[in-house]
C-alpha positions in Angstrom: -13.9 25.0 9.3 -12.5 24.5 5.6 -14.1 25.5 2.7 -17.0 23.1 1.6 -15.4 22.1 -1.8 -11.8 21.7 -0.8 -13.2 19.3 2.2 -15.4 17.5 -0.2 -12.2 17.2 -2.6 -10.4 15.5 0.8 -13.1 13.4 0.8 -12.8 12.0 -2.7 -9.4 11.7 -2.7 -9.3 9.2 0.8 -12.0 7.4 -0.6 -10.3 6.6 -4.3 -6.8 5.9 -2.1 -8.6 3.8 0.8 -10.3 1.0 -1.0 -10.5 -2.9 -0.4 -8.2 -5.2 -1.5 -7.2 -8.8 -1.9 -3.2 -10.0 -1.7 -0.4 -7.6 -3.0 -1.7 -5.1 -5.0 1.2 -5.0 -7.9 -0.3 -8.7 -9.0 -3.5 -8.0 -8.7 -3.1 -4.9 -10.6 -1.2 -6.8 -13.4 -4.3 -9.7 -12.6 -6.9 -6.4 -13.4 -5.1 -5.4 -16.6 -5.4 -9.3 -18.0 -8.7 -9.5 -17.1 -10.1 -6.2 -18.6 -7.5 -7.2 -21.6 -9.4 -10.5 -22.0 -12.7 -8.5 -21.7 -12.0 -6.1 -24.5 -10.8 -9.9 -26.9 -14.3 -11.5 -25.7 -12.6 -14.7 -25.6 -10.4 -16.6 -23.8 -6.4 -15.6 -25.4 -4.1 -18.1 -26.2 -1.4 -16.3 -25.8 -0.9 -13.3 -23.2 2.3 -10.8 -23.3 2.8 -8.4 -20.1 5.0 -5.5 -20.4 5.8 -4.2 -16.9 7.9 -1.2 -15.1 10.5 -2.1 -13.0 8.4 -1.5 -9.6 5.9 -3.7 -10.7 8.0 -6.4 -11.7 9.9 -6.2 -7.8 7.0 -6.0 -6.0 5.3 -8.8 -7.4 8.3 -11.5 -8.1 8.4 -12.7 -4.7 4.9 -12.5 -3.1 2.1 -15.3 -2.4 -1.2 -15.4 -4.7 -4.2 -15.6 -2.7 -5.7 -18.7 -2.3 -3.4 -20.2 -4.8 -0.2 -21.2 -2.3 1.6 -19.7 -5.1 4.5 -17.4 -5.7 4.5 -14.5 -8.5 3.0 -13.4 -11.5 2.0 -16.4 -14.1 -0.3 -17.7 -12.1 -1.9 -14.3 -11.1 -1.9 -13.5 -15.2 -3.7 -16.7 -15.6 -6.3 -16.5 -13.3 -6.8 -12.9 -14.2 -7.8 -14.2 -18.0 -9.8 -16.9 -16.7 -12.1 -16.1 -13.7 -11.0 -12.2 -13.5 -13.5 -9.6 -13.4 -12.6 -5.9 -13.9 -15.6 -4.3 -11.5 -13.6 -6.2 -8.9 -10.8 -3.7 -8.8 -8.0 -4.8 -6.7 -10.0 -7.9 -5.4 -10.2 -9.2 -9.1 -9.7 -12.8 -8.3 -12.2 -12.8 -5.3 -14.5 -16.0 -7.4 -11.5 -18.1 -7.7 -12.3 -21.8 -7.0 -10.3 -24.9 -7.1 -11.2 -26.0 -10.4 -10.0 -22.4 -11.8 -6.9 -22.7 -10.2 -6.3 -26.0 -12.1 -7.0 -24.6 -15.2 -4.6 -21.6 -14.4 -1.8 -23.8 -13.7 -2.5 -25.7 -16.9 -2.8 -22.4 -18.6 0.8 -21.5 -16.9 2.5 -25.1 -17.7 1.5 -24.6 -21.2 4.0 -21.6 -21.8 1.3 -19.1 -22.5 2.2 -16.3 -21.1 5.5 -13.9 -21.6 6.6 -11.1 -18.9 8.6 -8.8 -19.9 10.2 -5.3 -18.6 8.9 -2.7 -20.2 11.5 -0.3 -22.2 11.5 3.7 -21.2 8.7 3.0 -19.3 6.7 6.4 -18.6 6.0 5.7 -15.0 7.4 3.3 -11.9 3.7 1.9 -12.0 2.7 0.8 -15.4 1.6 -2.5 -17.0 0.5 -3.4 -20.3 -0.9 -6.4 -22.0 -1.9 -8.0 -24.7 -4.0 -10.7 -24.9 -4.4 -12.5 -28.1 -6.8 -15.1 -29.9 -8.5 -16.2 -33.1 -5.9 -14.0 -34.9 -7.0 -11.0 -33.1 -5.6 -8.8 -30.3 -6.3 -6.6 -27.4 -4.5 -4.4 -25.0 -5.1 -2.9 -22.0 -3.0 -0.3 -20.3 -2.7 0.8 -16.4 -0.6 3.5 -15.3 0.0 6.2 -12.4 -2.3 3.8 -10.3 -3.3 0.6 -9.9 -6.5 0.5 -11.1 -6.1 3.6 -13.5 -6.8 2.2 -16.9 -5.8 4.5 -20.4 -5.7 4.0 -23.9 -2.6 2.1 -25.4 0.0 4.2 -26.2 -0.1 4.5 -29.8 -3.9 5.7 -29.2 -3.2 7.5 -25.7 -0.5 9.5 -27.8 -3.2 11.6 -29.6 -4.2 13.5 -26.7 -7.3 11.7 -26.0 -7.6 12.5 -21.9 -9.1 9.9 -19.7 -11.9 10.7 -16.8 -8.9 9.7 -14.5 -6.6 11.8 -16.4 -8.5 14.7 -16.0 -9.2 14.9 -12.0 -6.4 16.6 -10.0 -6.1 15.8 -6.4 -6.5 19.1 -3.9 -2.5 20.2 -3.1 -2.5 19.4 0.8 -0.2 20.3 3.6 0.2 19.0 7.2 -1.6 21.5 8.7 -4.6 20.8 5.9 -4.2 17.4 6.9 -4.5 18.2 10.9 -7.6 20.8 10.1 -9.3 18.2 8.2 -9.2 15.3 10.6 -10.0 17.9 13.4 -12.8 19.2 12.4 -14.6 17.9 9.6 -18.2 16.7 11.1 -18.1 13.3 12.4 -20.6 11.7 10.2 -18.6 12.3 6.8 -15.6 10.7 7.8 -17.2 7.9 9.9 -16.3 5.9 6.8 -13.2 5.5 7.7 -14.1 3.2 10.7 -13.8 0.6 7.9 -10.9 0.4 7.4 -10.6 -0.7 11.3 -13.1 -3.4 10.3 -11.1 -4.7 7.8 -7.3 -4.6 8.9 -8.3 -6.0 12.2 -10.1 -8.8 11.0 -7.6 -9.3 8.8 -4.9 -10.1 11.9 -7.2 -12.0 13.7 -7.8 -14.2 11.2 -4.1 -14.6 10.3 -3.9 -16.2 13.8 -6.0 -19.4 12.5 -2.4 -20.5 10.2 0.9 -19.9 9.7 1.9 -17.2 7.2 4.5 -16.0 5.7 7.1 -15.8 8.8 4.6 -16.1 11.0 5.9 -12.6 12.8 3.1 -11.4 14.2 2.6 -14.9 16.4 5.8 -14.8 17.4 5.7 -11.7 19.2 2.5 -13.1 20.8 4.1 -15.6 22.1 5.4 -15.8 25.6 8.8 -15.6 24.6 8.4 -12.6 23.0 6.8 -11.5 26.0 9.0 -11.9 28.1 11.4 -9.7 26.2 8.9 -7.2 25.1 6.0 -7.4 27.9 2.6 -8.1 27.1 1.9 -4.6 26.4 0.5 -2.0 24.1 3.2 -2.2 22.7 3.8 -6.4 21.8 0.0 -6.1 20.9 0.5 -3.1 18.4 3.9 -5.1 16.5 2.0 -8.0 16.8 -1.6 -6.9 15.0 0.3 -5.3 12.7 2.6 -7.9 11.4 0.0 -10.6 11.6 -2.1 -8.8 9.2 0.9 -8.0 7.1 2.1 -12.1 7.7 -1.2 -13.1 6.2 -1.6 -11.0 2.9 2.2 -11.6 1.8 1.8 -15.0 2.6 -1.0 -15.3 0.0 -4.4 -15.5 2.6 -7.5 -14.7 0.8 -8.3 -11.9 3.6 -9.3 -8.2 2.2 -7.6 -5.6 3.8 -8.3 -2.1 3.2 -5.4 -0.6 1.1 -4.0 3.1 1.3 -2.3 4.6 -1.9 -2.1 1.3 -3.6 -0.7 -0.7 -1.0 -2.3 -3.1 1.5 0.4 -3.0 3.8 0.5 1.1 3.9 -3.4 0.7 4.7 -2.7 -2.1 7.4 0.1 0.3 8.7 -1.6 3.4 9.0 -4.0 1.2 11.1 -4.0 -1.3 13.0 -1.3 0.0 15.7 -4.1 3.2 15.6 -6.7 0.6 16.4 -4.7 -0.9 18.9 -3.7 2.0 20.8 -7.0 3.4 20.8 -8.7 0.5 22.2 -5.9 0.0 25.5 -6.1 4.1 25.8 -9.5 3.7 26.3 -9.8 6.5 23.5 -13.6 7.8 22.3 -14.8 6.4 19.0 -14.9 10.1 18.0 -10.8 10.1 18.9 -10.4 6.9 16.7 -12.1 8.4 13.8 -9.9 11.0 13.9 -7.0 9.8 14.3 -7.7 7.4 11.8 -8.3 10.5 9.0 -5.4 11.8 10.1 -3.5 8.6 9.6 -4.2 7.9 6.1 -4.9 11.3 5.2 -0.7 11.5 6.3 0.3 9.1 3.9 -1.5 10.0 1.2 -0.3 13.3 1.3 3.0 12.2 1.4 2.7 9.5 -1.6 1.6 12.6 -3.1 5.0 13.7 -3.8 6.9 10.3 -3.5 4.6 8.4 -6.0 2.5 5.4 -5.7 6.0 2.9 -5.9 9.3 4.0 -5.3 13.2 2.6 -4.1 11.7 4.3 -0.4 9.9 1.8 1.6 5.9 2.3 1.9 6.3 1.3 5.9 8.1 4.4 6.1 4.9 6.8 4.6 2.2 4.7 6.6 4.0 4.2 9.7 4.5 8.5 9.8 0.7 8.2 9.3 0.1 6.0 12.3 2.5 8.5 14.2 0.6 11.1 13.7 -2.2 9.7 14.9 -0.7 7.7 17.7 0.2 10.9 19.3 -3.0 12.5 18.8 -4.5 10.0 20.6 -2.0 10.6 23.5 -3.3 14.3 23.6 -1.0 15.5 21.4 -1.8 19.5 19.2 -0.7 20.0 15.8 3.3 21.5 17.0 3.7 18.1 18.8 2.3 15.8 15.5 4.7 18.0 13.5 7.7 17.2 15.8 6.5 13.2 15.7 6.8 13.8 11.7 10.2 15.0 12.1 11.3 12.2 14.5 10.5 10.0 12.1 11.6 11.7 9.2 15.3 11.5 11.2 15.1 7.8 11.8 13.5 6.0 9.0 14.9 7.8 5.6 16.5 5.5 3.3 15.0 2.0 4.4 15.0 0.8 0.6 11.9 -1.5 -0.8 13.2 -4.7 -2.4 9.7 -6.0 -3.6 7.0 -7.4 -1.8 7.5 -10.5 0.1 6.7 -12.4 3.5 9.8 -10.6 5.2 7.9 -7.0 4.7 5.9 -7.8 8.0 9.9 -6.9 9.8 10.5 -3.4 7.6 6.5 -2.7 9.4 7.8 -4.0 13.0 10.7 -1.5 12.4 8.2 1.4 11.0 5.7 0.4 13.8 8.6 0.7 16.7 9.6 3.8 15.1 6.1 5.4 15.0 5.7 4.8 18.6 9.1 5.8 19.8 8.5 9.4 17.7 4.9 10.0 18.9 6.2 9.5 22.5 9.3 11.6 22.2 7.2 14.8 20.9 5.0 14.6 23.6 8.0 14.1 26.0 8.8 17.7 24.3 11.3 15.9 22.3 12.2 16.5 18.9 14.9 15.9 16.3 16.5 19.7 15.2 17.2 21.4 11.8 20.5 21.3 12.7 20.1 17.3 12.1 20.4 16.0 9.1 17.4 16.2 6.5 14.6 17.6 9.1 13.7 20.8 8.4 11.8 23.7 10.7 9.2 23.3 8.4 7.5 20.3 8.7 6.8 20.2 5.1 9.9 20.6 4.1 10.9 18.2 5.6 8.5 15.5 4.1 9.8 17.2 0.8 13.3 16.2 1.5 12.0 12.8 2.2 9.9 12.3 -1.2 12.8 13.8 -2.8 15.3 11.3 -1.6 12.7 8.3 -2.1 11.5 9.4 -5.6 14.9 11.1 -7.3 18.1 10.2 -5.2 17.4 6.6 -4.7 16.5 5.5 -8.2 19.9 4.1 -8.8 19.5 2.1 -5.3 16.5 0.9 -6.7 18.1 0.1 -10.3 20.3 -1.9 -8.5 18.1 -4.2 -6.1 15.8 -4.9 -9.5 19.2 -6.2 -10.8 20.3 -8.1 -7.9 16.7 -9.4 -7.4 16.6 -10.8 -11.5 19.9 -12.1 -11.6 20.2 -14.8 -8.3 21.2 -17.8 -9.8 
């Protein structure tokens, strides 16, 4: 059994990473700042100005609004000043009605609000803004996070140390990660049964219109039957990417986000769910699997960061392996060589924003998760002499976060670019 206080630390940390959320999270993390910006004025600004990193600014150009049939950030910046509350978190625009949607795109038409990218930005996820009124101003600053609020730079810069600031996470490891979802009584990590709840609901509602590209009803289709079988399989692709069709397509479903991202959360469990349910797995087997899942990526986003060049498919969808093959019986040695199988496959798939077409890079992740967990407990496993897989299995998610977080920020330099400059 681990030590009380490092599982109680696990515990924090998968319950600050695994939390509720409503549309993409980079919008409704800029959405957050505004509103808690327009808290701290105390009246409603005239005149907003959003500084944002480069990650921010890709991951929320090109991605629907909930319940707004909307694209991008003005009208997510509106709405945030308007009906926003900060004690929502990441489901800050969960009151919107009609009637504030018409004044948000009033408040949009009138040329109120200016996004900018912010200069030597300290970290890929930051956003700052000021909201201004009555000759007065306020700003409010998130960074590291998405709903990790400090004190404006020129203030921040004396040293003051936020609450948030001052936490550190516990250091894991695979094998931390195994041993906790193993054996950690059942009762304190029943929790994560939500997030089942949730994602799932989420794809069956996605069913009742057409998002985004409508993915995950295509596969469900007999077409797509017919080419992939109506199998675990076709059911775990298509749960999955109807989930993932509905929040980039701008539904107002909550899905339960891991790391800051609502598709890593939807990835690291609904093809869990599924397989559990057709394997006829125990709920006990479910919920741990399910630890281990998220528990997976958040280790790994440990290292990578909360944003990066490296798509989040590619974290979550090693999570879901993981506990994919522990579901098929698999020990720790044959979750390690699923790790590695994907490790060998799925490195470099870059992230060029959030948008309806990321429901395809989570087909891809899904397949890949699958194909992995099967292939270890085949026996089958990719070697050190291969590429960037290491014997050590943590090693070899170290080469991975080092290639997402360091070798690719040129590659992701360069899709910003290509993504501001379309004519």
């Amino acid at each position: 059994m681990i030590d009380k206080k490092i599982r109680e630390d696990i515990l924090s940390l998968i319950k600050r990473e695994v939390v509720p959320a409503i549309g993409c999270t980079e919008p409704m993390s800029v959405s957050l700042c505004v509103s808690k910006a327009t808290q701290l004025l105390g009246v409603r600004p005239e005149h907003i100005t959003v500084l944002l990193s480069g990650n921010i600014l890709k991951n929320a150009m090109g991605v629907g609004i909930p319940g707004t049939g909307m694209i991008g950030l003005p009208i997510a910046i509106a709405l945030g000043a308007l009906i926003g509350k900060p004690e929502y978190q990441l489901q800050v625009l969960k009151d919107l009605t009609p009637e504030a949607l018409e004044e948000g795109k009033r408040f949009v038409e009138e040329r109120r609000i200016d996004i900018q990218l912010k200069p030597l930005c300290p970290d890929n996820l930051y956003i700052e803004v000021c909201c201004e009124a009555e000759g007065r101003s306020a700003t409010a600053v998130i960074e590291g996070s998405h709903t990790h609020f400090v004190q404006p730079k020129e203030e921040h810069a004396t040293g003051d140390v936020s609450v948030a600031d001052a936490c550190s996470d516990p250091v894991l490891t695979l094998r931390l990660v195994y041993e906790f979802a193993m054996t950690t009584p059942l009762e304190e990590i029943r929790f994560i049964l939500e997030t089942r709840d949730l994602n799932m609901k989420a794809a069956e509602d996605a069913k009742k219109g057409n998002y985004g590209h409508c993915l995950g009803k295509t596969i469900d289709r007999p077409l797509a039957h017919g080419i992939f079988g109506n199998s675990i399989f076709s059911h775990i692709i298509s749960s999955t990417a109807s989930a993932c069709d509905a929040r980039m397509g701008g539904a107002m479903i909550p899905v339960m986000s891991n790391s800051g991202s609502g598709n890593q959360g939807i990835c690291a469990t609904n093809p869990v769910v599924v397989y559990a349910v057709e394997n006829e797995n125990t709920e006990e087997e479910l919920i741990r699997a399910l630890t281990l899942s998220h528990l997976t990526a958040i280790y790994i986003k440990q290292s990578l960061g909360k944003l990066s060049a490296l798509c989040g498919c590619v974290v979550a969808s090693i999570g879901s392996s993981c506990g994919i093959t522990y579901l098929m019986g698999g020990d720790y040695d044959r979750i390690c060589r699923a790790v590695k199988n994907m490790i060998a496959n799925l490195t470099g798939m870059i992230c060029d924003g959030a948008k309806p077409a990321c429901s395809l890079k989570i087909c891809s992740g899904v397949s890949t998760a699958l194909l992995s967990a099967l292939l270890s407990i085949e026996g089958k496993c990719v070697s050190a002499a291969e590429g960037i897989v290491d014997d050590d299995v943590d090693r070899s998610i170290h080469n991975l976060t080092s290639i997402g977080a360091e070798a690719m920020r040129v590659t992701d330099e360069m899709v910003l670019d290509i993504m501001t400059t379309k004519s």
